[in-house]
C-alpha angles and dihedrals in degrees: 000000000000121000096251090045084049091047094045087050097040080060090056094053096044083052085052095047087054088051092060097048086049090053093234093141096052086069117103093239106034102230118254114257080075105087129163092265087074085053090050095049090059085043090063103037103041088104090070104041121065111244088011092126094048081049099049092051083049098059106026072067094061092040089064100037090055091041089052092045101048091057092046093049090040087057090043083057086047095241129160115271116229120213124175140181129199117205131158094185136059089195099055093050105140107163108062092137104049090054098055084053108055082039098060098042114090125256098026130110110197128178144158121251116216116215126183114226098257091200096062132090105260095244081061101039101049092048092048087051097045086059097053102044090052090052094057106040088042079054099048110249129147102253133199110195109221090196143049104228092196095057109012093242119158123226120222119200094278094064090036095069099285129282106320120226088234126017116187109208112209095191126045086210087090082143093074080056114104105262102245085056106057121117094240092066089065109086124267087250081068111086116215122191132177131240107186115232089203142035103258095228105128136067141168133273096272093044091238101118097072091045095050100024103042120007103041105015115142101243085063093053096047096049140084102242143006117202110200134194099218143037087224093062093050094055085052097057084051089055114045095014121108096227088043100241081302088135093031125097134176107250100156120226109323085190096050091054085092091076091059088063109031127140127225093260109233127227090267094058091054099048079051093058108025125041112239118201116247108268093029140121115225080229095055089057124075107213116213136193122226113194120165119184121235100240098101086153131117094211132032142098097291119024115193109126126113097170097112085063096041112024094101090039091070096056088045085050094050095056097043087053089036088130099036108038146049123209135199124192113212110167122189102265084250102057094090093050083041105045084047099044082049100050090240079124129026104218129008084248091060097058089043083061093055090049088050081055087068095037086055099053116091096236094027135081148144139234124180121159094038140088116273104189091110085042085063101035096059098038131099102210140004126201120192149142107221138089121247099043081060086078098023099063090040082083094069090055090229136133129275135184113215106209108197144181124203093265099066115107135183146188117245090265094060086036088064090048100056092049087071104045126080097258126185127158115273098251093046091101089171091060089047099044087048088055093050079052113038107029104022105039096015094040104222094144102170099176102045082103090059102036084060095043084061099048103051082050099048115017123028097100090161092070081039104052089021091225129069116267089252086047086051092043090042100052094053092070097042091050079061092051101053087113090072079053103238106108117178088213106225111141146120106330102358113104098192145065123230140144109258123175140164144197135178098287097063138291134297130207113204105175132181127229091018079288110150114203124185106220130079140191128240124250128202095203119103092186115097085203092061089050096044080051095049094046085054103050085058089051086059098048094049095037094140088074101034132057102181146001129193147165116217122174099313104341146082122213128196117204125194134142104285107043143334119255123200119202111192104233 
């Protein structure tokens, strides 16, 4: 840390000592000139101050416990709740799930928060940041939009709808974020928790950026929550982590949760998504991923990419299958800045013109800024070079073939991965070509035994955790808003999710999906109205599974298409 950055943030701890004396930080709600910039400033410096770290833990306490208690109080007053998402890449949306569920429970507002990468050139940015936000508004998402594309001017929180009660990050890079937007300028009263956008399984050559970037970055010691994929990964935040896991909890992977509802894709969805050639049959046609990681270097932190010795092959490879396979090219978000910035093109324009290559053949295309879960989900093979895609595709069950150069590294975790997946270097075109032939259109696929053994093993967090990851993230802010009496029940020993409520005169179960649970929550109203109203109001809110509620004497009585269910009250 430079001088000007320590003394910036030796202002901000002073600030934070005064605090103390004042006995700012011994009221219920910590006022909000206190944001977590303030937190993060003792974070970096403790180092330097004797008892820092016993004082960070202190108040990184109180922080939580404010933050926890202003949203519950806010939902006993029956106040909006306000959730936000920041996200700079359309690419990268985990958390698709967890959006549709705050959005659909009452009494929440939930949005997405668009944000231009602030450490790319503007040409790069903005085009970056037009993607994204067209991805979001064309899918329906309440969007917040972080720039002024006119004028280039930058919104701060303010401008943005005002702090939100919870904002969820999706990159830990909140540093390429323009200042005013990063999620330690909002006040310690604002919760902030992490979905990662990617599967944590490589590493450098030391082994330290898992250590400083991951595990123990400081983003991940100065927020609410951590959701994390693996449980190997979460050991690994209680080992190497300053506050020792203590925030992070095994969610699993919010944007895997897809694959545990997907639906057989028809022939219409596939002709959508991959270009079929005129005369042909979606099912005469393989479909193929091609996913090459950003990192054409031949020096840097991680080194995984084998683009610069294949990136003309592929095109060769799509016209010699022309009849018998589909590509698409789906290339990391960084690969433009990065083929550019490495020479491996020589303008932006000029790898746009190799993308419109793909765009031109008649079984080829590319997507870049947009979600590829259906992508996934209707292809047949995928063959790539980066991390993260190593443990995503594993959820399709279908094969991959790893192409690899001496400088990759992994953790044990990603170690395990690439043992089961067909694997060749990156310039060896005769291995490639005989896994488009053999596995993918001739359907010899040895190591699909193995593939699953893993994954049972590894990565099936919803027969672990018994919910899906948005159900798990979910849960954790409801269990906050039980004042405003609507609690989604998820907790220690229960597997499903379902409404349950309560007054004076007794208590009422009001379950979804026919599932009974055997825990309430507890209501403060006395009056049966108020609860006929409140059941209701869920009704309303899951009436795609209910078609009516009503109370009638004592009972309630629950009424959907399969049967009716009473609960004495």
């Amino acid at each position: 840390m430079d001088q000007e950055l320590t003394n910036y943030f030796s202002n901000k701890v002073n600030e934070l000592l005064d605090g103390i004396d004042n006995g700012d930080f011994t009221k219920e709600i910590i006022p909000d000139k206190y944001t977590w910039e303030h937190l993060l400033g003792l974070y970096l410096l403790r180092d330097s101050l004797d008892g820092a770290e016993d004082l960070y833990m202190q108040l990184y306490d109180l922080a939580i416990k404010s933050g926890e208690k202003y949203i519950s109080q806010k939902a006993e007053r029956g106040e909006t709740i306000n959730i936000a998402f920041q996200s700079y890449s359309a690419a990268q949306w985990p958390a698709e799930g967890v959006y549709r569920k705050f959005e659909s429970t009452p009494g929440v507002d939930v949005k997405v928060i668009i944000s231009p990468l602030a450490d790319r050139k503007r040409e790069s940015a903005l085009d970056s940041y037009k993607k994204t936000l067209s991805w979001f508004k064309d899918n329906g998402y309440n969007v917040a939009e972080g720039m002024n594309m006119e004028t280039f001017g930058l919104y701060g929180w303010d401008k943005l709808g005002g702090y939100p009660d919870v904002l969820y990050q999706l990159s830990s890079w909140f540093m390429s974020l323009p200042g005013i937007q990063w999620y330690c300028k909002l006040p310690l009263r604002c919760l902030v928790g992490y979905i990662q956008y990617g599967m944590y399984l490589i590493d450098n050559n030391d082994g330290s950026f898992a250590v400083k970037e991951v595990y123990n970055k400081e983003i991940f010691n100065s927020i609410w929550r951590v959701y994390c994929e693996s449980t190997y990964n979460l050991e690994g935040y209680k080992k190497h982590q300053f506050l020792g896991g203590e925030n992070v909890r095994y969610s699993g992977y919010a944007k895997m949760d897809y694959f545990y509802g997907a639906e057989e894709p028809g022939e219409d969805v596939i002709r959508k998504l991959w270009k079929i050639p005129e005369g042909k049959n979606p099912g005469d046609m393989k479909k193929i991923i091609i996913a090459p990681h950003y990192s054409v270097g031949d020096n840097g932190l991680l080194l995984l990419s084998t683009f610069k010795r294949n990136a003309w092959f592929w095109l060769y490879l799509a016209e010699k299958y022309k009849d018998k396979v589909s590509f698409i090219f789906k290339p990391h978000p960084n690969l433009r800045t990065a083929s550019v910035e490495y020479k491996l093109f020589r303008s932006y324009e000029e790898f746009d013109e190799y993308v419109a290559k793909w765009d031109s053949l008649p079984n080829g295309s590319a997507i870049q800024e947009a979600d590829y879960l259906k992508v996934f989900n209707t292809s047949d093979a995928m063959i790539m070079d980066s991390g993260s895609f190593l443990g995503e595709y594993l959820y399709t069950g279908k094969p991959l073939l790893y192409l690899t150069r001496p400088e990759q590294c992994f953790l044990e975790l990603g170690k395990k991965l690439v043992d089961v997946y067909y694997k060749t270097p990156g310039d060896n075109y005769s291995e490639i070509e005989a896994f488009i032939q053999n596995v993918v259109i001739d359907g010899n696929d040895e190591m699909k035994e193995k593939r699953e053994k893993i994954f049972r093993e590894e990565f099936d967090y919803v027969k672990t955790n018994g919910m899906t990851a948005s159900d798990y993230i979910c849960n954790e802010v409801f269990e906050l808003i039980r004042g405003c009496g609507i609690l989604p029940l998820n907790e220690v020993g229960i597997q499903r999710t379902g409404f349950a409520v309560s007054c004076d005169i007794g208590e009422a179960l009001f379950p979804l999906r026919s599932t009974l649970l055997q825990q309430t929550a507890h209501r403060s109203d006395k009056n049966p109205l108020r609860l006929r109203e409140h059941l209701l109001h869920i009704a309303a809110a899951v009436r795609a599974d209910i078609e009516a509620v009503h109370i009638v004497n004592d009972r309630v009585i629950r009424k959907d298409a399969l049967r009716i269910v009473c609960f004495v009250i």
